[in-house]
C-alpha positions as CSV (number, residue, x, y, z in Angstrom):
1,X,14.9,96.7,-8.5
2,X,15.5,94.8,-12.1
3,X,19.4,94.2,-10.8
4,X,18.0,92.4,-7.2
5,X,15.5,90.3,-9.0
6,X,18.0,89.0,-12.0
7,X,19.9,88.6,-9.2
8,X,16.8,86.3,-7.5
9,X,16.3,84.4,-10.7
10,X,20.0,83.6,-11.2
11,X,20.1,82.1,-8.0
12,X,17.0,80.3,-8.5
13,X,17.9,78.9,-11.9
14,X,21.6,77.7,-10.6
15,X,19.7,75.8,-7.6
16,X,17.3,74.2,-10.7
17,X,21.1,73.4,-12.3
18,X,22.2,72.1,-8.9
19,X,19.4,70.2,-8.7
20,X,19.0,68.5,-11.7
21,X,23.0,67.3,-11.6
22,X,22.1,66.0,-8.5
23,X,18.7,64.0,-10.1
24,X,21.3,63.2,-12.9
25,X,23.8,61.7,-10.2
26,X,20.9,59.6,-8.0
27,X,19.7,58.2,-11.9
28,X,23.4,56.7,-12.7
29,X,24.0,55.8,-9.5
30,X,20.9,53.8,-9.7
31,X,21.3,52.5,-12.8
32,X,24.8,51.5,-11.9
33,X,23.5,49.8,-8.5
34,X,21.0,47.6,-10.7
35,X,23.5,47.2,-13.5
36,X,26.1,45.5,-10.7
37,X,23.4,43.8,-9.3
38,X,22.2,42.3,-12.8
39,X,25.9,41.4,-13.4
40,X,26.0,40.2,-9.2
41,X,23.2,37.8,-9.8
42,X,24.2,36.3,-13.2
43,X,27.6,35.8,-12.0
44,X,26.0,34.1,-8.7
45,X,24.0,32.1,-11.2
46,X,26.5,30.8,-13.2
47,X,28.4,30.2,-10.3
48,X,25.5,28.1,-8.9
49,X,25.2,26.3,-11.8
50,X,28.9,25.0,-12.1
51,X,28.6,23.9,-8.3
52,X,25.2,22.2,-9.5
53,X,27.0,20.4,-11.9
54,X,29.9,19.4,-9.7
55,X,27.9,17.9,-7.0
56,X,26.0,15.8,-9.9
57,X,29.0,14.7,-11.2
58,X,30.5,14.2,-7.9
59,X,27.2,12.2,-6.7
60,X,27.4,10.2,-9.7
61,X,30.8,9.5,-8.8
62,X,30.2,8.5,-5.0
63,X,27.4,6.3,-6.0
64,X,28.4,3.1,-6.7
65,X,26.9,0.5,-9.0
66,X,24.4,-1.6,-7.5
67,X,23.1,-5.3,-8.8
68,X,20.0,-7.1,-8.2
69,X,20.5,-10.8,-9.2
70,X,17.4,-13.1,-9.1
71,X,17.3,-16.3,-8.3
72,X,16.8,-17.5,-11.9
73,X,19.6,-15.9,-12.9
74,X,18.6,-12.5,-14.2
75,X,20.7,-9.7,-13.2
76,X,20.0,-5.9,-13.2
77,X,22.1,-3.3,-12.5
78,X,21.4,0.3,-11.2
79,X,23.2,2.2,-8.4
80,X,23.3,2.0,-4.7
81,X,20.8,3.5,-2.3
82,X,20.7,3.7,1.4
83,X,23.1,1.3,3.9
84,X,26.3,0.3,2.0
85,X,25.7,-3.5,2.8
86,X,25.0,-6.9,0.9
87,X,21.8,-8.9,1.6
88,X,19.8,-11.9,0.8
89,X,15.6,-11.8,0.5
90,X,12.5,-12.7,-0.8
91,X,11.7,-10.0,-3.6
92,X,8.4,-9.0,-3.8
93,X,6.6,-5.9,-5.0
94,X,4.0,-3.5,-4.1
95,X,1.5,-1.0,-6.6
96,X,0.5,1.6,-4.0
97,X,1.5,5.0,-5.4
98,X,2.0,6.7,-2.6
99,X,2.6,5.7,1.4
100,X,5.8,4.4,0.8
101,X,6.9,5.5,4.2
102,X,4.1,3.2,5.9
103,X,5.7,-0.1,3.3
104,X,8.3,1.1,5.1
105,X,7.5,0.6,8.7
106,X,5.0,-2.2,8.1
107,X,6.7,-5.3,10.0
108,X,5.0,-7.2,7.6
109,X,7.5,-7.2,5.6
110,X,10.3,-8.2,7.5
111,X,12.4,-10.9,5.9
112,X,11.8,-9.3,2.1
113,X,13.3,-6.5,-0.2
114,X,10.1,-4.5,-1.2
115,X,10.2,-3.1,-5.4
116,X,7.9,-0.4,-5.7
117,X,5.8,-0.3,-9.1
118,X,5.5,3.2,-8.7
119,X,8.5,5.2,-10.8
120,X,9.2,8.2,-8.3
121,X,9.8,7.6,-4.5
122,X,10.7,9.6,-1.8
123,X,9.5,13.1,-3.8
124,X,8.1,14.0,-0.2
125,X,10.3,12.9,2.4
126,X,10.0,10.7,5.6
127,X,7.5,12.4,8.0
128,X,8.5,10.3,11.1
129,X,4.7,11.2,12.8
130,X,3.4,8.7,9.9
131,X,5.9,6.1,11.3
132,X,3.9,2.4,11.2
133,X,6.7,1.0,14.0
134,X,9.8,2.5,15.6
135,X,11.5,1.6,12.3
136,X,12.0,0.3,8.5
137,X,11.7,-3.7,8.4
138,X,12.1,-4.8,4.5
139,X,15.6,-6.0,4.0
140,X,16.2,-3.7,0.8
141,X,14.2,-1.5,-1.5
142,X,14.0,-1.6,-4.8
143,X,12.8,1.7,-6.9
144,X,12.9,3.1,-10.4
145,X,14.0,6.5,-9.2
146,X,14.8,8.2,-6.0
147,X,14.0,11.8,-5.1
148,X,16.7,13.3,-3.2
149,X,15.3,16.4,-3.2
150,X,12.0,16.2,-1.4
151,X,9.2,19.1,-1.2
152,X,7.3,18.8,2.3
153,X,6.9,21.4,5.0
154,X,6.7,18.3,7.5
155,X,9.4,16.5,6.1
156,X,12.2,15.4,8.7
157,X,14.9,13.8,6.5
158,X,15.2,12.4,2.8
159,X,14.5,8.7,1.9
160,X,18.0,8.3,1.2
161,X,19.3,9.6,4.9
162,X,16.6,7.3,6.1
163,X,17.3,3.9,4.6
164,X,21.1,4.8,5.5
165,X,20.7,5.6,9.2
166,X,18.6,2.2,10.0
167,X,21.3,0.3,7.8
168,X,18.7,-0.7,4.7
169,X,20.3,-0.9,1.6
170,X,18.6,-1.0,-1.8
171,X,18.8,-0.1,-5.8
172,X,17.6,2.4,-8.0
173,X,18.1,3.3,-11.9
174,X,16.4,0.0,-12.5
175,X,13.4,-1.1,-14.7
176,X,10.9,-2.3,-12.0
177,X,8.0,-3.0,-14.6
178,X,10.2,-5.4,-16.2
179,X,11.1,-6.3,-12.4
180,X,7.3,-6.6,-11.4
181,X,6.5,-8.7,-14.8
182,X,9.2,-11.7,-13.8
183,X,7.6,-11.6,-10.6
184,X,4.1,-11.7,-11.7
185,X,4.9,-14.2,-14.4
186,X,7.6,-16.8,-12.4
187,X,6.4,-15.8,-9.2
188,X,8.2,-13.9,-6.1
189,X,11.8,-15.5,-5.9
190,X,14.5,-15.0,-3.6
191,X,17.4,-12.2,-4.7
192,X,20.5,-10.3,-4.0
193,X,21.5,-6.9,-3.5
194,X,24.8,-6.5,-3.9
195,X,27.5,-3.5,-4.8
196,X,30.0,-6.2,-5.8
197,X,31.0,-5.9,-9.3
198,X,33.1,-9.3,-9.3
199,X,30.2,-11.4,-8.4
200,X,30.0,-15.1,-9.8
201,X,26.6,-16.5,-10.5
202,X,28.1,-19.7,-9.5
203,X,28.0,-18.9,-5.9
204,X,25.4,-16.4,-5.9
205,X,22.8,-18.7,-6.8
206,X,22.7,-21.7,-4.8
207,X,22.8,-18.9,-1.8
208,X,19.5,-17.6,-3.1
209,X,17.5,-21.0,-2.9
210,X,18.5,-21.4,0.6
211,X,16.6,-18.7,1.9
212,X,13.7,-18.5,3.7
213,X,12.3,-15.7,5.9
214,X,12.1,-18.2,8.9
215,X,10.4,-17.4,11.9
216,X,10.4,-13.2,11.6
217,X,7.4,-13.0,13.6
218,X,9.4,-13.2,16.8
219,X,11.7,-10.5,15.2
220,X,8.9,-7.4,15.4
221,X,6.7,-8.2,18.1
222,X,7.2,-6.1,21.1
223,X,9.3,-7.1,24.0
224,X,6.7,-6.8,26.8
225,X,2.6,-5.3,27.1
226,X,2.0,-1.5,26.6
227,X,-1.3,0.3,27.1
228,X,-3.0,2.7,24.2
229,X,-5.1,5.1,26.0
230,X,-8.7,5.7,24.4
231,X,-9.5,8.9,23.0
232,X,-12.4,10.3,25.5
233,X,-13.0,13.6,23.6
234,X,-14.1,13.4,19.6
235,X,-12.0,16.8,18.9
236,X,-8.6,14.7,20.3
237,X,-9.2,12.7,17.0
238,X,-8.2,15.3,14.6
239,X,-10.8,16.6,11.9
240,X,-12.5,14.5,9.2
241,X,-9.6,15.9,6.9
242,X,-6.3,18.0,7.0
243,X,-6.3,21.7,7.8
244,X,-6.2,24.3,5.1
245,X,-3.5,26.3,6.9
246,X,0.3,26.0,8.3
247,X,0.9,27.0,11.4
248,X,4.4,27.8,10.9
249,X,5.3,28.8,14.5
250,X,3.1,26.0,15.9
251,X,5.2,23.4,14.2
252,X,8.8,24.7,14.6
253,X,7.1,24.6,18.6
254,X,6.6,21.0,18.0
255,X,2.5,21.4,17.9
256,X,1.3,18.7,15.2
257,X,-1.4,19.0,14.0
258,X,-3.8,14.9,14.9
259,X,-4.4,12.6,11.7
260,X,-7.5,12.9,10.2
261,X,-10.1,10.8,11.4
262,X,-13.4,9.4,9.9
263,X,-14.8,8.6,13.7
264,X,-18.2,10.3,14.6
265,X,-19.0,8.9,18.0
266,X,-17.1,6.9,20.9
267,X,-19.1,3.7,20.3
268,X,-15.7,1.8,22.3
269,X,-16.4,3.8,25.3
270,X,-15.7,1.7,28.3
271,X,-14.7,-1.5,26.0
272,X,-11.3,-3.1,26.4
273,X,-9.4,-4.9,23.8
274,X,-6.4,-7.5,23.9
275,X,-4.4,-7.0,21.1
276,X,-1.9,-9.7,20.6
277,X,1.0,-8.2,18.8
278,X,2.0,-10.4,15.3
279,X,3.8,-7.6,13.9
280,X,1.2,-5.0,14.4
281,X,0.7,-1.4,12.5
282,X,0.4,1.2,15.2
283,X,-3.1,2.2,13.0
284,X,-4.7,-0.9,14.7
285,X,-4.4,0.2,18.4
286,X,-5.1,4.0,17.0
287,X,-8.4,2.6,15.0
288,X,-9.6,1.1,17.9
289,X,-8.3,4.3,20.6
290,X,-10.2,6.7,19.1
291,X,-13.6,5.3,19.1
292,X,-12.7,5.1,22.6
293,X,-11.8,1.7,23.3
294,X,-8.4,0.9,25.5
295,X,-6.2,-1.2,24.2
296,X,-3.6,-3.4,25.5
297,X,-1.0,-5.2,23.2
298,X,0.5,-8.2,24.4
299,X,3.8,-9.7,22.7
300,X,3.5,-12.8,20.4
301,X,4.6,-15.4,22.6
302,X,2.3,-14.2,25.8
303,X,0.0,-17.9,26.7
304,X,-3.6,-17.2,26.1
305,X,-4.5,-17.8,29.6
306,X,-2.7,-14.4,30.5
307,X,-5.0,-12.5,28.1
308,X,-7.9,-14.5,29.0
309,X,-7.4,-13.8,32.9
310,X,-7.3,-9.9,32.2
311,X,-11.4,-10.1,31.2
312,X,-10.9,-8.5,27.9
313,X,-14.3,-7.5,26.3
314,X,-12.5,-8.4,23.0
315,X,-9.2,-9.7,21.3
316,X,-8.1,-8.5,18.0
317,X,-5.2,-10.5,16.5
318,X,-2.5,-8.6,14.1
319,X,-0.7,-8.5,11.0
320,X,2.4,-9.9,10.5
321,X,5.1,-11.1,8.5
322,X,6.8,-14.6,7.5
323,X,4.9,-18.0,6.5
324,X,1.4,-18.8,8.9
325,X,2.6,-22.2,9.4
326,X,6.3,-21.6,11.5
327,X,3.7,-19.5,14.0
328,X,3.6,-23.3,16.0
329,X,3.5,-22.1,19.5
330,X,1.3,-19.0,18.6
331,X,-1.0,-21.1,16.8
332,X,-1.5,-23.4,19.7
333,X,-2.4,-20.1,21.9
334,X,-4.9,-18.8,19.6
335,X,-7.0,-22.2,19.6
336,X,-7.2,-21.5,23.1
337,X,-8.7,-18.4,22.7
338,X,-11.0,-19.6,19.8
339,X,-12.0,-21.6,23.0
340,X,-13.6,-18.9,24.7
341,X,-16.8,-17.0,24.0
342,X,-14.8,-14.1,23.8
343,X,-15.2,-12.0,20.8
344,X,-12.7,-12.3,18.5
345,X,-11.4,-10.4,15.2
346,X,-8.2,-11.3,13.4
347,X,-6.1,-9.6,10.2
348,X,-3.8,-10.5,7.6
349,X,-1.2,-13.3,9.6
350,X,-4.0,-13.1,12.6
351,X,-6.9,-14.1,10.0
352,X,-4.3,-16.6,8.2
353,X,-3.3,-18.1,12.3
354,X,-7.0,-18.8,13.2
355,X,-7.3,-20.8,10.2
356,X,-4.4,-23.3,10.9
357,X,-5.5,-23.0,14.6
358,X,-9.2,-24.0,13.7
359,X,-8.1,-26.9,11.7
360,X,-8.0,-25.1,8.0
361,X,-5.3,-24.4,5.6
362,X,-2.8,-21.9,4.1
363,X,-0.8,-22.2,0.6
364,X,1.6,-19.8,-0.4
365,X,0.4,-17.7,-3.3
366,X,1.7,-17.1,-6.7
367,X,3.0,-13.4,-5.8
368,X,0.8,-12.4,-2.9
369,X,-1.2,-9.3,-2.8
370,X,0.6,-6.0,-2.3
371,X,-0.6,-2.6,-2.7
372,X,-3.9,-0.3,-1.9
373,X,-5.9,-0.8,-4.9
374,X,-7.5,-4.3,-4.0
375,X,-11.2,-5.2,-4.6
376,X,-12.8,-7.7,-1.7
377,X,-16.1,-8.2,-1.8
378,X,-18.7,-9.1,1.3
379,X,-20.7,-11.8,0.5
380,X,-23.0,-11.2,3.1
381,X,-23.7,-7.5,1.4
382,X,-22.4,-8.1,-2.1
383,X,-20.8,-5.1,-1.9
384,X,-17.6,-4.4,-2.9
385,X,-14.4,-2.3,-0.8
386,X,-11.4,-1.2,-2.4
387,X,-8.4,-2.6,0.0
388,X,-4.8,-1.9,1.4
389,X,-3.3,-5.9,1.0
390,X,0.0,-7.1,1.8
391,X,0.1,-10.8,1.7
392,X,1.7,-13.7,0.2
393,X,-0.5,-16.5,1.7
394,X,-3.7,-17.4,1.6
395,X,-6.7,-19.6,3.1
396,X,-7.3,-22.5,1.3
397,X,-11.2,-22.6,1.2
398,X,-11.2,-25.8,-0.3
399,X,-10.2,-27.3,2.8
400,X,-12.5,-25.5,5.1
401,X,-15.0,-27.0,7.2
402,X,-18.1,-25.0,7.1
403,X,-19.2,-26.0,10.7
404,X,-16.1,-24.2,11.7
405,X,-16.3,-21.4,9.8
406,X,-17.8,-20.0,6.3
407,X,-16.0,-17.5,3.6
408,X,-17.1,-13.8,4.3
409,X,-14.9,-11.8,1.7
410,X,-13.1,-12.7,-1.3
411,X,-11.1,-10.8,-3.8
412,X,-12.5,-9.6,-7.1
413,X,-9.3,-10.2,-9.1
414,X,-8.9,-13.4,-8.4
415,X,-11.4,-15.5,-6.2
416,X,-8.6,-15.6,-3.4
417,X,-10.4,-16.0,0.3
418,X,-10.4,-12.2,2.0
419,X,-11.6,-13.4,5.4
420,X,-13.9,-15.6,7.4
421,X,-16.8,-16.0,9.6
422,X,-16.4,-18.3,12.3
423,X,-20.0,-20.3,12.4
424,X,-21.6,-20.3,16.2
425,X,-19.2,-18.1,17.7
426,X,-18.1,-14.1,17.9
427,X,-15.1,-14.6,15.7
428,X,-15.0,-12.5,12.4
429,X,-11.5,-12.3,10.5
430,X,-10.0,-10.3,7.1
431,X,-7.3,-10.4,5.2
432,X,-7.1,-7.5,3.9
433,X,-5.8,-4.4,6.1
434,X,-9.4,-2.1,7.3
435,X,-6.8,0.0,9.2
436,X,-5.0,0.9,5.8
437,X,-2.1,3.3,6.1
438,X,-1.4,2.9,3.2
439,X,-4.4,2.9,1.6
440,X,-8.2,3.7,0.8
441,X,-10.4,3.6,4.5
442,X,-13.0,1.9,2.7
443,X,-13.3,-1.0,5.1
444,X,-12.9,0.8,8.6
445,X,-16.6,-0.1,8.9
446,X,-14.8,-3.2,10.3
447,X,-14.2,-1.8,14.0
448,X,-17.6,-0.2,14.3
449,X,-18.6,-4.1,13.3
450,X,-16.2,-5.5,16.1
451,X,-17.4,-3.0,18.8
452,X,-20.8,-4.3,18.0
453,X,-20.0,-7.6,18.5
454,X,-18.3,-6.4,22.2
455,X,-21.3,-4.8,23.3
456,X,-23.3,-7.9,21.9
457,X,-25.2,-6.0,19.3
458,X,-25.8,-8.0,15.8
């Protein structure tokens, strides 16, 4: 009996031996697993980080040195940014902080190389969906630095692949508050971009007073009339702000999710609108779409009498680029509309073109109004709107005739005219931008006013 259960015991106590080798074993094999993987990972690390450093030093290889030279002579150099090519343009600059993508796709700003104030662009990527045309327009951009690394989950390509695949080139690595301060101080001047290290003043120069931006109006318009649908259903609008939640799956579908909108009600319903195309952002047609209004935009150069003979209930007149006064022809068409008792309403180039078409003035301005930070105040009100602006001309009020029409708005800042009412008839115009993008939605008020003014409402 005592033999058979020492015998039981022994057995037991060499399957506890057995048992704890094999305990031992699964513990150094463990430890040995994390200890490789510990050693794995720094060696991937350090490995990462010597590839890191290559592709810097092999990016600050590639990139060649860029110059800006001004047209009084100042140089500065940085490096080279988006299309590898040489241009001439009117340098001008712009404070918004963010919304560099819609600077970009403004065609207000063909015929100039844009600075912006801000030091850091492109830290979240082009997002094509906030497109303002079907492409960039400045000639070059000018920036302090360039994120080539953005952080967006709707991001569709950096700023750099963008500027290179529609052939813009530009500068970074230079200081654009010293840039900004020459501008502010001599006023916007003409300039080169260039990657050309053996450049001679000499010739530069007298190159650089030649320019002008000509007639760049004909360059953006569209080539023939499209419609805009109206929105007939509040919830196509998109909610009053962005969703809390990604829908991954959704987006990789192609679902996107509609731009927030401040609409409440579809007081366009049943209203259509003329929009003559000056080198218009698509947030006009979509302003006036989704309080239900249809919208048809006709090119620059269509005669009044065609957009008079399709019985619009209103006409809006666009944005644009370039100086008022080379808008001759388009000019002549818009006193023929001024003609009618149609109602009218007019922004930016469209406010500036009614002017000169009414019999008032324009004069080019020290260095315009660029950015989404600009007080206007409504003198009818006396309340004040903080604006999106991009302008470099202005009404001359001193030469208005207040039979024709009467200041409505003017800027804070500087006592600049920001927009008109036309005395006697239906014709209400702005400088400023009430469609923003970029830019605070203060004055959106505006289209609710306009639709009004349709439906003959004071």
């Amino acid at each position: 009996m005592h033999d058979k259960t020492f015998e039981l015991l022994n057995r037991q106590n060499m399957r506890m031996q057995r048992f704890a080798k094999q305990i031992r074993e699964i513990r150094m094999f463990s430890e040995l697993r994390e200890l490789q993987s510990s050693v794995a990972i720094r060696g991937y690390r350090k490995l990462l980080r010597e590839i890191q450093t290559s592709q810097k030093a092999a990016e600050c290889e590639e990139r060649m040195k860029a110059f800006l030279i001004l047209e009084d002579g100042t140089v500065f150099e940085g490096t080279h940014i988006g299309a590898d090519k040489e241009i001439i343009s009117e340098i001008v600059f712009n404070t918004s902080m963010a919304g560099y993508l819609e600077v970009l796709t403004d065609p207000s700003y063909a015929g100039q190389a844009v600075c912006m104030t801000y030091p850091l662009i492109g830290n979240y990527g082009i997002c094509k969906d906030d497109c303002e045309s079907e492409r960039p327009w400045p000639d070059g951009f000018i920036v302090r630095e360039l994120s080539r690394i953005p952080s967006n989950f709707r991001c569709d390509c950096t700023i750099q692949e963008y500027l290179e695949e529609n052939g813009v080139p530009g500068i970074a690595g230079i200081d654009t508050r010293a840039l900004t301060k020459i501008l502010r101080e001599k006023g916007t001047m003409n300039g080169m971009i260039t990657t050309n290290e053996a450049f001679d003043l000499n010739e530069v120069l007298p190159k650089l007073k030649e320019y002008t931006t000509g007639k760049v109006v004909e360059k953006v318009t569209c080539k023939e009339k499209y419609v805009v649908k109206p929105t007939t259903d509040l919830a196509q609008n998109g909610p009053l702000s962005g969703a809390a939640r990604f829908d991954k799956e959704a987006y990789e579908k192609g679902v996107r999710e509609p731009k927030p909108a401040l609409v409440t009600e579809l007081s366009g319903q049943g209203l259509k609108v003329a929009l003559l195309d000056l080198g218009a952002k698509r947030n006009i047609a979509r302003s006036l779409a989704e309080r239900g209004c249809e919208v048809t935009v006709y090119p620059a150069g269509t005669p009044a009498q065609e957009i008079i003979d399709s019985n619009p209930d209103g006409i809006m007149l666009s944005n644009g680029p370039g100086d008022p006064k080379e808008c001759t022809g388009v000019i002549a068409e818009i006193k023929k509309l001024y003609d009618t008792e149609i109602p009218i309403f007019a922004i930016c180039l469209g406010h500036q073109l009614m002017a000169l078409a009414t019999g008032a003035d324009t004069h080019k301005m020290k260095y315009g109004h660029r950015g989404g930070n600009h007080p206007v105040k409504d003198l009818m009100t006396g309340r004040v709107y903080i604006s999106s602006q991009n302008h470099g001309y202005v009404v001359d009020t001193d030469k208005l005739d207040p039979s024709v029409a009467v200041p409505a708005f003017i800027n804070v800042n500087d006592g600049t005219n920001e927009g008109l009412s036309y005395t006697g008839k239906n014709i209400f115009t702005v400088q400023f931008h009430p469609e923003a993008c970029p830019g605070p939605q203060d004055s959106g008020y505006l289209f609710d006013r306009f639709i009004h003014m349709m439906r003959g409402e004071n």
